[in-house]
Each structure stands twice: as C-alpha cells, then as structure tokens.
C-alpha positions as CSV (number, residue, x, y, z in Angstrom):
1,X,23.9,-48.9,-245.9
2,X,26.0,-49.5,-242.7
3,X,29.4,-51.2,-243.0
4,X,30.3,-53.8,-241.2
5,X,33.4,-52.0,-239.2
6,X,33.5,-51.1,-235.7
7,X,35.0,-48.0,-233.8
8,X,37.0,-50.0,-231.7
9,X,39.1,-51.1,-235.0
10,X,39.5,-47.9,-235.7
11,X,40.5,-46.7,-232.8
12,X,43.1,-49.3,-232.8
13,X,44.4,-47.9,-236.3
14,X,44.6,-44.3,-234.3
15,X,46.5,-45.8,-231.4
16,X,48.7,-47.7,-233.7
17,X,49.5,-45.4,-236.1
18,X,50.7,-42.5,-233.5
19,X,53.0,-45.2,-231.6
20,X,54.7,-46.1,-234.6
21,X,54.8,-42.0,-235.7
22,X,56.3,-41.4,-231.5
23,X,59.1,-44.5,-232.0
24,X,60.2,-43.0,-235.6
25,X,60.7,-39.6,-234.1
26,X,62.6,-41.3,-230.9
27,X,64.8,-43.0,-233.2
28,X,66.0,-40.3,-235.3
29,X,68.0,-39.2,-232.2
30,X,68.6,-42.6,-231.0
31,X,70.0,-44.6,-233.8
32,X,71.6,-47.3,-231.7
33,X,68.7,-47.7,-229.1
34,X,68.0,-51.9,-230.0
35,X,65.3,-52.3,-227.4
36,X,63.7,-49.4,-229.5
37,X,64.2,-50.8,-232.9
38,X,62.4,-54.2,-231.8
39,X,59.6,-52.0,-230.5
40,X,59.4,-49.9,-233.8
41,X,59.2,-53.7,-235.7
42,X,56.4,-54.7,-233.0
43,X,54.3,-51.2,-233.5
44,X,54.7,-51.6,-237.6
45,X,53.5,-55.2,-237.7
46,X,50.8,-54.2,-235.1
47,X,49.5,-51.1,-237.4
48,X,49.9,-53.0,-240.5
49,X,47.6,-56.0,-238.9
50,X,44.9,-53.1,-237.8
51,X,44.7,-51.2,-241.1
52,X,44.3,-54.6,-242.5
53,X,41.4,-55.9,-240.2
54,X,39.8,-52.4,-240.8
55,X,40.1,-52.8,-244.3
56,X,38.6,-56.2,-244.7
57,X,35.5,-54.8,-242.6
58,X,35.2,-51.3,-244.4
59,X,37.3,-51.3,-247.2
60,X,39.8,-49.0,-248.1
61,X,41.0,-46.6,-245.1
62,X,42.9,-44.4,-247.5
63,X,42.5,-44.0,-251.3
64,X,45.9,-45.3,-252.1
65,X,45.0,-48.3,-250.6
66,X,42.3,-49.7,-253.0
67,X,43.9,-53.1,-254.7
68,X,40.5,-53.8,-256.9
69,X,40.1,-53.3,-260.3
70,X,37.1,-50.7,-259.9
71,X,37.4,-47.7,-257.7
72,X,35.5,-48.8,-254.4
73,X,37.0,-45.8,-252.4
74,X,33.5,-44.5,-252.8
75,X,31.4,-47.5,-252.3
76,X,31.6,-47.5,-248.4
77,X,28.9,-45.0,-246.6
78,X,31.3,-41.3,-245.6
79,X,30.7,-40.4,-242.4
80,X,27.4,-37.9,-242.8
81,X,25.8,-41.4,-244.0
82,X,26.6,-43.5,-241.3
83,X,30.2,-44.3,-242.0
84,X,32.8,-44.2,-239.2
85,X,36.0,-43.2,-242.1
C-alpha cells in the first residue's frame, strides 16, 4: 500500500522546517531585527501550511500529531514498505 504523498512535499517540510530553526537562532541575538521577525512569521505560516499539505496526503508526520480517535500513526506504509516518512 503506497500513500498518496510526494517527495517534493516533504522536501518542502525539510526546507521549511530548517529556515524557521536558522531565523530562531538569528533572533536570539537580534531581538530588535523587525525585517527579521516578519520573515520568522512568513517561514512559520509557510511550515505550518507544508506539514499540513503532507499530513492530509500521508497522515501524521510526527506521532504527536495524530488528531483521530484511533492511533493511525501506524497505518501509513514506514519507509522499508514503500513509505517516504
């Protein structure tokens, strides 16, 4: 059983996900830095909106992430079957 996710949505999680770890470490030492704060906002929305659209393909990206009322953290195929998690 294949999901339905792509790695190009991935991918976008990964590119995401370290821009918005980079502009958190930049703005520990640059608390005042506004052009960096809007950038932070635009890098969380865009990660938020990427784990989502992988989500909805593939299902949960990390186990505190399942919402259901079963555990389908397991349901999805791991990687040595196919899966790209």
């Amino acid at each position: 059983m294949m999901c339905g996710c792509n790695k190009q949505q991935l991918w976008m999680v990964y590119q995401t996900g370290f821009a918005l770890d980079d502009i958190k470490l930049y703005l520990d030492t640059h608390v005042d830095d506004q052009d960096a704060m809007n950038y932070y906002n635009y890098v969380r929305r865009a990660h938020r909106d990427a784990v989502r659209a992988y989500e909805q393909s593939c299902g949960p990206l990390t186990a505190d992430q399942v919402t259901s009322e079963n555990w389908n953290w397991v349901e999805s195929p791991w990687p040595w079957e196919g899966g790209s998690r």
